[in-house]
C-alpha positions as CSV (number, residue, x, y, z in Angstrom):
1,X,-16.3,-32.2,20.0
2,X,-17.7,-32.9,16.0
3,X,-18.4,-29.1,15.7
4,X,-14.9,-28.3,16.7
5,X,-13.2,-31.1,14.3
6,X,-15.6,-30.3,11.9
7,X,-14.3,-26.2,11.8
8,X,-10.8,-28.0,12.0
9,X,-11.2,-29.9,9.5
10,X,-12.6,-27.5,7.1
11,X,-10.1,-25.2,8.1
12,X,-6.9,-27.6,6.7
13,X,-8.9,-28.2,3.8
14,X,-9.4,-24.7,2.7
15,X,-6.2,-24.1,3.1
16,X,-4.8,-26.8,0.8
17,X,-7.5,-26.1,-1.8
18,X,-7.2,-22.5,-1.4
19,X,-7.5,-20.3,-5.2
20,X,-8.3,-23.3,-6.8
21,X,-12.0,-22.6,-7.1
22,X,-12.9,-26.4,-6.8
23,X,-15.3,-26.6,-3.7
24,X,-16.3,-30.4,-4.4
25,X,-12.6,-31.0,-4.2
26,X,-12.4,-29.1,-0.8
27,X,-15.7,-30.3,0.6
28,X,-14.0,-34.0,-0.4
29,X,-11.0,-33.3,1.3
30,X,-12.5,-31.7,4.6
31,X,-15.1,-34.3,5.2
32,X,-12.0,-37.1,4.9
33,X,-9.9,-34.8,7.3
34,X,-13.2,-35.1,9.4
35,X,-13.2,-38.6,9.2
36,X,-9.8,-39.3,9.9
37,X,-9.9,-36.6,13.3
38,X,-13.0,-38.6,14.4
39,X,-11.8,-42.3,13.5
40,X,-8.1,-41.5,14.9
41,X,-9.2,-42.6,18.3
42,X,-10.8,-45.9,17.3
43,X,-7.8,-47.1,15.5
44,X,-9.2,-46.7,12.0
45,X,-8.3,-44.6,9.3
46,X,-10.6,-43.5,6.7
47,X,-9.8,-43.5,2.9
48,X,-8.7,-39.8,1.9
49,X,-10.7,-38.4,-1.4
50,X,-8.7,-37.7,-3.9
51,X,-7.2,-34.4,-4.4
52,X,-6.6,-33.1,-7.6
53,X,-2.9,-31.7,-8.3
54,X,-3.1,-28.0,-9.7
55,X,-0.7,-27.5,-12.4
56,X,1.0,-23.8,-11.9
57,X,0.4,-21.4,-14.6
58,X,3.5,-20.2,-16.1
59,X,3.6,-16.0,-16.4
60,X,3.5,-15.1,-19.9
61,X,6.7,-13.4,-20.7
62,X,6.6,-10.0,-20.0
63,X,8.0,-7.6,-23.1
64,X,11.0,-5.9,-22.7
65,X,11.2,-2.4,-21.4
66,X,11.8,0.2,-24.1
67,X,13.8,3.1,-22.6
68,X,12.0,5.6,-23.9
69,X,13.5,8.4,-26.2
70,X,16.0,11.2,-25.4
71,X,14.9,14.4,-26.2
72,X,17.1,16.8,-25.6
73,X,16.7,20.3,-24.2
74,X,19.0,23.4,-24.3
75,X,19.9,23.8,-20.6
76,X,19.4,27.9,-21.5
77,X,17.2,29.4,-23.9
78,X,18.1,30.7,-27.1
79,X,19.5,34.5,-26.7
80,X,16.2,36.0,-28.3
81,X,14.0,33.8,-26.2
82,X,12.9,35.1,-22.3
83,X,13.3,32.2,-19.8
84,X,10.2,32.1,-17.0
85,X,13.3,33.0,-14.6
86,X,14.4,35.8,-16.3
87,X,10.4,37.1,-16.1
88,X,9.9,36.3,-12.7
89,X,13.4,38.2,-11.6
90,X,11.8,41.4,-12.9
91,X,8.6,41.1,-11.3
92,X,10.9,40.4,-8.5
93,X,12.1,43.4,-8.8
94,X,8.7,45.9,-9.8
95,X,7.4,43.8,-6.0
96,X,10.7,45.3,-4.4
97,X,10.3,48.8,-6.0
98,X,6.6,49.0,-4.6
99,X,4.5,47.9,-7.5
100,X,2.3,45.3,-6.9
101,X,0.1,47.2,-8.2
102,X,1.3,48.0,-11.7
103,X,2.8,44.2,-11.5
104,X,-1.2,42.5,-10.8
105,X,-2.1,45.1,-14.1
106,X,0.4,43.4,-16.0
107,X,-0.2,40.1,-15.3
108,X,-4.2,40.9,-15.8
109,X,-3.2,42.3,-19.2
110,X,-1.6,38.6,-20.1
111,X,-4.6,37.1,-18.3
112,X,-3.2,35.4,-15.4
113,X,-3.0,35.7,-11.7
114,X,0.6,34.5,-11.6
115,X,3.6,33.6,-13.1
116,X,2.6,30.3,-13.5
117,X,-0.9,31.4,-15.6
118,X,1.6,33.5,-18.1
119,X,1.7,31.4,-21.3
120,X,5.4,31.1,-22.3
121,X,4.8,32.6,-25.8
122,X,3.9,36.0,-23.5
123,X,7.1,36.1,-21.8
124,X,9.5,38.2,-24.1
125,X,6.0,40.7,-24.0
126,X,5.6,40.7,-20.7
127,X,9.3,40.8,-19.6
128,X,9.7,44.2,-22.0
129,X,6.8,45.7,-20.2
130,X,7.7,45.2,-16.9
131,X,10.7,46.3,-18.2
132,X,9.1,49.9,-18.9
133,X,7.5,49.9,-15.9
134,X,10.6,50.2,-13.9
135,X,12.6,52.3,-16.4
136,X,9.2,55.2,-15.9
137,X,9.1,54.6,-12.2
């Protein structure tokens, strides 16, 4: 029976000295829960260590959230400019007129495997000459 009101105590005492690091403290308080389980039955109770009262650490304020700023994008591109839709639509279409091939040359010739490897700057470039392509098919 000491073993198991020995875990038992050491048990309750970890869990009210739990975090705070002290293990004299807990040791303290588990060998006074010990003494109190064993001396129940003889009709004496044991002095209790005392336990030291942890303050709570208050949470430094956290700063306030800064929404960061608006930037504001045209919904279309300028008229001059060539939107990645508008490129894709006509490789669209040189892939239903039958030209993957000519379309994989073109996109070699801009250095990319895909759309999505075309640098945006190429677009216009790369829109005209796909544009030619079907015109001279």
């Amino acid at each position: 029976m000491s073993e198991a009101s020995r875990a038992i105590a050491l048990q309750h005492a970890v869990a009210l000295h739990h975090g705070s690091g002290d293990l004299d403290a807990a040791r303290a308080t588990a060998e006074a829960f010990h003494d109190f389980i064993v001396n129940k039955d003889q009709g004496e109770i044991a002095e209790a260590a005392p336990v030291k009262v942890l303050e709570k650490k208050k949470a430094a304020p956290k700063p306030a959230k800064v929404a960061p700023p608006v930037v504001e994008e045209d919904a279309e591109p300028a008229a001059d400019e060539v939107s990645k839709e508008q490129v894709g639509e006509v490789i669209e279409a040189m892939l239903n007129a039958d030209m993957r091939e000519q379309a994989v040359e073109l996109f070699a010739k801009y250095k990319a495997k895909s759309l999505s490897g075309v640098k945006p700057e190429d677009y216009a470039a790369l829109k005209q000459d796909a544009d030619d392509l079907l015109l001279n098919a």
